[in-house]
C-alpha positions as CSV (number, residue, x, y, z in Angstrom):
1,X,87.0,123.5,-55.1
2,X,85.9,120.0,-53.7
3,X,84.3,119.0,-56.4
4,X,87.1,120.1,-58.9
5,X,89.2,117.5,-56.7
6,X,86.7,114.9,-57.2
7,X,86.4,115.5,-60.7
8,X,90.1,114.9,-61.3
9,X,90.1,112.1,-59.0
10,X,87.3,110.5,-61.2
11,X,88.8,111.1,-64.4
12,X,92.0,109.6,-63.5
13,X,90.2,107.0,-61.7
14,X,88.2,106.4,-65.6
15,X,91.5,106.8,-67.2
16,X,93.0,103.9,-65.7
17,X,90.1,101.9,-65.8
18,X,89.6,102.3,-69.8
19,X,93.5,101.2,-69.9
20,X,92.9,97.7,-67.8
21,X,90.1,97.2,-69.5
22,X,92.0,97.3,-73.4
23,X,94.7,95.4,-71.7
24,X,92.6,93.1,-70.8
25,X,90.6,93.1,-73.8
26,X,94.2,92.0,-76.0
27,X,94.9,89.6,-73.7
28,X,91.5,88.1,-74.1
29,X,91.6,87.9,-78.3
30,X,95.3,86.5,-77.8
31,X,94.1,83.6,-75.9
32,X,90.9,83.0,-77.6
33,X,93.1,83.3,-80.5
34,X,95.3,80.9,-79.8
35,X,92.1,78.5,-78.6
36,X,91.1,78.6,-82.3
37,X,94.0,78.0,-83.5
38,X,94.5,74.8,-81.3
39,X,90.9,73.8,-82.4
40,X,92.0,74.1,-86.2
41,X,89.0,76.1,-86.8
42,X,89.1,78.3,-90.0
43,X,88.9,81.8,-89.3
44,X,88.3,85.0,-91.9
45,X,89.6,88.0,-91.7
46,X,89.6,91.6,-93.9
47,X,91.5,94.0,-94.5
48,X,90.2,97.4,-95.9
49,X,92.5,98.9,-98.1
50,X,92.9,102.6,-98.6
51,X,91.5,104.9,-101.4
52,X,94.5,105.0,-103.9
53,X,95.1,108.2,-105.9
54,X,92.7,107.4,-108.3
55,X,90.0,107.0,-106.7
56,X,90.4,110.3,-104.3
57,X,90.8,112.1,-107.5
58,X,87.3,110.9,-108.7
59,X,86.1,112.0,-105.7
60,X,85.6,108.9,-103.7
61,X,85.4,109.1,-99.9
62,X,84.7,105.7,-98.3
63,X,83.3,102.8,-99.7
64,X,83.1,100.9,-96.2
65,X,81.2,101.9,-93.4
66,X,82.9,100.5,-89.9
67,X,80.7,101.0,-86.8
68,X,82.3,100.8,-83.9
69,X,79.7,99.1,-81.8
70,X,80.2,95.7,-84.3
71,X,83.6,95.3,-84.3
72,X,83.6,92.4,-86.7
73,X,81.4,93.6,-89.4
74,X,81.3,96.5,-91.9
75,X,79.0,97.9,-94.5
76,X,79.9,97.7,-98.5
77,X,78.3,100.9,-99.6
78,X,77.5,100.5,-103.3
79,X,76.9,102.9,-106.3
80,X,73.0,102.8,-105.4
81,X,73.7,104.1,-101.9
82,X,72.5,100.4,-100.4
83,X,74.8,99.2,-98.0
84,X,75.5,95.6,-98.4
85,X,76.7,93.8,-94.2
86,X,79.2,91.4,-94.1
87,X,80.4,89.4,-91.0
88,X,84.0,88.0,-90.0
89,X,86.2,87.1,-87.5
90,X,88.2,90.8,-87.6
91,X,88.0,93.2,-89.8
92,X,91.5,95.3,-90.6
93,X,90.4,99.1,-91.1
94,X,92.8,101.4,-93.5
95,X,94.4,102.8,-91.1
96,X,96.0,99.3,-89.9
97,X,99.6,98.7,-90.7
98,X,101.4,95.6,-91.3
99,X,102.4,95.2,-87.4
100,X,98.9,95.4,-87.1
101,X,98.1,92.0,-88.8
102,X,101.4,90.1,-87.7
103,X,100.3,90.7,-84.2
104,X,96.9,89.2,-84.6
């Protein structure tokens, strides 16, 4: 029973943790953001675009490969199965809407 209370304790302890740490982690881009910006520096971004009808009809899956661990990068994958890396200052993934990139 103890340790089932210290388990909990633990997980809510991670919980809230993990959510300081995002907070945290927006707050950081949004000033290093707006650093850049005062700097005048050019910046890059992408934004993936979903598979449109056509292309899930042909049977397409994915065409970019996103790893989690590089936020800013992604992998082209082309018709030979090669994977092509690409670098930039954020990278938009499908699933991002519009508020997404007006709040960046």
């Amino acid at each position: 029973m103890k340790f089932i209370t210290l388990y909990r304790l633990l997980s809510n302890e991670y919980e809230l943790l993990k959510k300081k740490y995002l907070q945290e982690s927006s707050e950081r881009k949004r000033l290093y953001n707006e650093v850049i910006e005062m700097k005048g520096n050019i910046r890059v971004f992408c934004r993936c675009r979903p598979l449109n009808q056509a292309e899930i009809e042909n049977g397409s899956t994915c065409v970019v490969d996103f790893d989690s661990s590089h936020e800013n990068e992604l992998q082209i994958i082309c018709s030979d199965s090669s994977k092509k890396q690409f670098k930039f200052d954020h990278v938009f993934k499908p699933e991002d809407n519009q508020g997404d990139l007006e709040n960046f």
